[in-house]
Every structure is written in structure tokens, then in C-alpha cells.
N, C-alpha and C positions, 0 to 999 in steps of 0.2 A: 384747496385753500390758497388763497391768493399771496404772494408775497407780501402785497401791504397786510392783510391781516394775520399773517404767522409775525411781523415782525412788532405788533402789538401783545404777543403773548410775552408773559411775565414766566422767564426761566427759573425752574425748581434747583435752591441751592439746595448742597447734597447736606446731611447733616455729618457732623465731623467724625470723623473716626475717636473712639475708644481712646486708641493709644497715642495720639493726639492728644486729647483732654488730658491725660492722667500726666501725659509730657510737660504740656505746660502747666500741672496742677504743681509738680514739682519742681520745675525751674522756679515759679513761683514762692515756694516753698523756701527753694536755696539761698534766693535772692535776696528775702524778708526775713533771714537768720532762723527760721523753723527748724531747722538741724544745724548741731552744731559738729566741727572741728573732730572729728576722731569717730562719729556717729558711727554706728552699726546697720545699716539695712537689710532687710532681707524681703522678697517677694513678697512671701507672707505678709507678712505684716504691716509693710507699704500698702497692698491689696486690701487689704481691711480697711487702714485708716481714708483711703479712698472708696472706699465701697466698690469695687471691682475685683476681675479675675486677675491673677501675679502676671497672665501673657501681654498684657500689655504695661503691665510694671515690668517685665523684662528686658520689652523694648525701651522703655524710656530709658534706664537705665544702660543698656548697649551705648543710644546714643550721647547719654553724659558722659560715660567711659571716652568717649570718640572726645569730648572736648577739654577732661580730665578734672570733669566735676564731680568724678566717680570715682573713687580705685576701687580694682576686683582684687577682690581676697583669695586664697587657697578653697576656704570652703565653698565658693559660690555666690556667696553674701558680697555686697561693697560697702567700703567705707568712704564716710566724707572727709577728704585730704585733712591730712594735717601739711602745714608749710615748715620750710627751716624759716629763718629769722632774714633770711641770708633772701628768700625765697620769696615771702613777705613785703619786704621792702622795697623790691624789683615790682613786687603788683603794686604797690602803693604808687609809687614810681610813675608806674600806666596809668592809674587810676589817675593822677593828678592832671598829666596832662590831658587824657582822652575826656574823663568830665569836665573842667577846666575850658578846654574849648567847646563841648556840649554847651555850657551854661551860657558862654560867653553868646556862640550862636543864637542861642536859645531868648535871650534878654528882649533884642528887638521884634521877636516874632510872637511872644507872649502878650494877649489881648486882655480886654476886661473880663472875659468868661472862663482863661484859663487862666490870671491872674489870681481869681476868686478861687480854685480849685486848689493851687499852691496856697492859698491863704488856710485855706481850709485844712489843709493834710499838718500845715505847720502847728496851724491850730489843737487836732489832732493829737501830733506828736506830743505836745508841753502838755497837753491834759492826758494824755497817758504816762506819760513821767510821774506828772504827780501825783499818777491814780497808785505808781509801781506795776503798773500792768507791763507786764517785760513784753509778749505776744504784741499787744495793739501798741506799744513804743514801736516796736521791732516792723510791723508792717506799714503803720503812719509815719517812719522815717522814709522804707522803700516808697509809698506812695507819693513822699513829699520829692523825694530827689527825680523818680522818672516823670513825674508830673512837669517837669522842668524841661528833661533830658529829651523828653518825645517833641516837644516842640523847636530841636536843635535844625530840622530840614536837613537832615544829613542821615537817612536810613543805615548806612556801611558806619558810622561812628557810633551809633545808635546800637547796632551789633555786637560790634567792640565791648561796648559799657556791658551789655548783658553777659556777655564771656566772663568777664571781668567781675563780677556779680557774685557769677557762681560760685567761686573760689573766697569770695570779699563778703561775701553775705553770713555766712556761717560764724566769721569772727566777730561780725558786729552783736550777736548774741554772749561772746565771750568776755567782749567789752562790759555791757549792762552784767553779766552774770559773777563776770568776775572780779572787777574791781573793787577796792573795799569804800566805794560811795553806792548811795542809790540811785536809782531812777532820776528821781528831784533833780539828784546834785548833779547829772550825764548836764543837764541843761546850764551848766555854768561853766562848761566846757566846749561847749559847740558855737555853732555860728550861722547856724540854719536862720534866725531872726534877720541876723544883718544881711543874710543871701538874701530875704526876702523884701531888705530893705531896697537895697540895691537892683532886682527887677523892677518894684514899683517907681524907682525913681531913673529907669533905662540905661539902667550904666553897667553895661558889658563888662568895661576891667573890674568893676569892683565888684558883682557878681560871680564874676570867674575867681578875683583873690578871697572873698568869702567862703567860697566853697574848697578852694583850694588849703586855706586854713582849715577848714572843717576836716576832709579827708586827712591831712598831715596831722593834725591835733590829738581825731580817734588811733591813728595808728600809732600814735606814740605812746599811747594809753593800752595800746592792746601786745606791745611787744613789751611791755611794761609788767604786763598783768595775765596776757593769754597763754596757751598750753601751747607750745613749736614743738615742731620735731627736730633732734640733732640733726638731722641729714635729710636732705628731698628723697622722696619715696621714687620709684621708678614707675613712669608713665604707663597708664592702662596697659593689660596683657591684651594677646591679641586675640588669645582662645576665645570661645564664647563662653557666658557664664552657664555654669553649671544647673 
């Protein structure tokens, strides 16, 4: 075979591993508040709800322990962190300024294709508000803020925000479940509209303070109303799970 035509053959991508999918079915998960704050997990039954063996629910969960979107229990099981207040406030903190500049980046590089996309998720969100559907509220928020976020040109900040997720995701379920407003009323409190005013009409600072209101708003709401723990729990053990 010739070098020009081996260099016309179309390479077989490999198909992804198992414990891959299940990894990110669950980052996924943590992200969009599907578990919340004090959660129980255990292989089993993670395995199930993903239609899979627990060996690659054990890895994925190794590597959450690794970024402390896990903590391992005595019995083998992990649970989804609870934060002190103290704890909380410190991710907020991150949160503000790491999306904050996401969004701001983000503004000028957002076109008509991915402008319609963020319209849509926003969309989305307010008609799941009013449906009460906590689940499709909970996922069409995640889809509306990284619809934003991916477009920052900045992959290492980009990373950041997902860290930051996993630990922030869980509470935004605590927020909708536990305040005494509903669904409806979460949308008289946000500012996801005026973020999206402010992309379409290309203004970085004000995109950035709309969102920055938004994250400071929920989290005053959630230290307000959500479950903390007295004290920060101590970082993943290093044994392997049971």
C-alpha cells in the first residue's frame, strides 16, 4: 500500500470505555443537582440506576473521591459532601469570580447559533419552573449556565467551573427543595433573563454582574434554607473503597 493511499484511510475511533461513560454520567449528575447534599451512594445501586456492573461505578467514584466530590464512609459506601457554612461561602467565593470571568470571556465569542442555544436552555428553565418539575428546572439551569461557560476559550477555567460544580451542584437541588417558595417563585429571584440580556446585546461587564448577582442571590438563599454541616468533614481517605 502506498503512502498516499494508507494516508486516505479513515482511522477507527476506539469506542469509549465503560467506566468513562458511567464517570461522566455522574459528574453529570452532580453537576445538574441529581444528588443531593448528605446523599448515600453505594455501588449497587448507582449500578443499577445506570444499567451497568458497580466495577466501573467504583472507579468513577475513586476518581470523585480524588477531587472531593465523594467522601468515603466506614462502610464502603460514599456520601455527597455536606459543606460547613464557613465552607460554602469560600466555593461561592470561587464560584463568583471563576464564572464571572467565564461569562465575561464568554460574551464576545458567542454567535448566533450558540446564542439561540442559551436562549433555549433559558427558555427551558422558566418553563420548567412553572411546570414545578424540580429534575428538568435542575438540568435546564446546568445546561443554560455551561452553554455560556464552554464558549469562554479558556479550557484550564473551563475546568475550574466543573470542580467547582461538583460540590455546587448538589446544593442548587437544596435550594429549589428546600426553600419555602416554589419552582415559579425560584424565577423572581434569579437573573438568568438579564444574563441573557446582556449576551445578546455584547456587554461583558454586564453579563459577568448578572451572573455574579445570580450565583450570590442562590447562595444566600441556600445558607438561608439548605442542610450544612457544623464542621468540614475531612478529605477523602486514602484506602480504597471497600
Amino acid at each position: 500500500m502506498t503512502a498516499k493511499k494508507a494516508a486516505n484511510i479513515t482511522a477507527i475511533e476506539a469506542p469509549v470505555p465503560m467506566h468513562e461513560q458511567v464517570y461522566h454520567q455522574i459528574v453529570q449528575a452532580l453537576m445538574a443537582g441529581h444528588f443531593e447534599p448528605g446523599q448515600k451512594l453505594t455501588y449497587r445501586k448507582v449500578a443499577e440506576q445506570f444499567g451497568t456492573s458497580p466495577m466501573p461505578v467504583r472507579t468513577a467514584f475513586q476518581r470523585l473521591q480524588a477531587v472531593r466530590a465523594l467522601n468515603l464512609l466506614p462502610n464502603g459506601s460514599v456520601e455527597v459532601p455536606l459543606l460547613s457554612v464557613a465552607s460554602f461561602n469560600n466555593l461561592t467565593q470561587a464560584r463568583i469570580s471563576i464564572e464571572g470571568t467565564a461569562t465575561e470571556l464568554a460574551t464576545t465569542r458567542l454567535n448566533g447559533n450558540s446564542l439561540r442555544t442559551v436562549r433555549h436552555h433559558c427558555k427551558e428553565r422558566t418553563e420548567a419552573a412553572r411546570a414545578g418539575d424540580i429534575d428538568r428546572y435542575l438540568q435546564a439551569n446546568f445546561d443554560f449556565k455551561f452553554s455560556i461557560y464552554r464558549h469562554c476559550g479558556n479550557e484550564y477555567l473551563l475546568y475550574l467551573i466543573e470542580i467547582l460544580w461538583l460540590q455546587a451542584g448538589p446544593f442548587l437541588r437544596k435550594l429549589v427543595e428546600g426553600a419555602p417558595f416554589t419552582p415559579t417563585e425560584v424565577l423572581d429571584v434569579d437573573f438568568h433573563e438579564r444574563i441573557l440580556e446582556a449576551l445578546e446585546a455584547k456587554d461583558p461587564r454586564g453579563a459577568r454582574d448578572a451572573v455574579v448577582h445570580d450565583i450570590r442571590e442562590a447562595a444566600d438563599y441556600m445558607v438561608k434554607y439548605a442542610k450544612f454541616s457544623a464542621a468540614d468533614a475531612d478529605g477523602p481517605a486514602d484506602s480504597d473503597l471497600a
